[in-house]
C-alpha positions in Angstrom: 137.5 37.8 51.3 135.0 40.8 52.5 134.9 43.1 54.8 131.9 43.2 57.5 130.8 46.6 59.7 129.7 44.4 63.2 128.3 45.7 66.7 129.2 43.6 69.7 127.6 43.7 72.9 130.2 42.1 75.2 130.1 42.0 79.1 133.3 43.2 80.7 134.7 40.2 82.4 135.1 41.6 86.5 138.3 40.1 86.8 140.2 41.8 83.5 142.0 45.1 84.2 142.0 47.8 81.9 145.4 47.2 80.9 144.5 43.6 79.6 141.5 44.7 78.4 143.1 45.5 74.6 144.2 42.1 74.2 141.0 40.6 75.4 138.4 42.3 73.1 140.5 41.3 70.1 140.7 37.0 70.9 136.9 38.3 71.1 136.6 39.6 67.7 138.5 36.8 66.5 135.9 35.2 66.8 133.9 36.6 64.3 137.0 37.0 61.4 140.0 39.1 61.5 139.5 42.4 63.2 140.6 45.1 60.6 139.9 48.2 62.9 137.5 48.5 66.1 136.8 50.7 68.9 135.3 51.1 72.3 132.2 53.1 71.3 130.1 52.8 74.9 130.5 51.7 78.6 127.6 50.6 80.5 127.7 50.1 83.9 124.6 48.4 85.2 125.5 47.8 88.6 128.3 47.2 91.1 127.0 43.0 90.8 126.8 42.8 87.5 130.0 44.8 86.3 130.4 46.9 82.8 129.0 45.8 79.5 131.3 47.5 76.0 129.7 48.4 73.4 132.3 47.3 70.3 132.0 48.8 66.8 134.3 46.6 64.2 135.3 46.0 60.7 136.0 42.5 60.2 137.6 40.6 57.4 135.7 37.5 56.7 
């Protein structure tokens, strides 16, 4: 077991609320080991087509 400092780039799905949004980002870190702590560290919009992209910072247990 170790832990791992990760940065995700993940594009903010257009049909997740805010409210759901929690829940989504951590099956998302899942992914990548056992989220210990993480945060929302950026939002960028890059147009109305193409939605919001978060900027994740993590520390993982792998």
């Amino acid at each position: 077991m170790s832990l791992a400092s990760k940065t995700l780039t993940l594009p903010w799905p257009k049909d997740l609320k805010a409210s759901d949004l929690r829940a989504w980002v951590k099956d998302q870190l899942c992914l990548h080991g056992a989220p210990l702590r993480w945060a929302i560290t950026a939002v960028n919009h890059s147009g109305q087509e193409r939605g919001a992209v978060l900027q994740i910072e993590a520390v993982l247990i792998e």
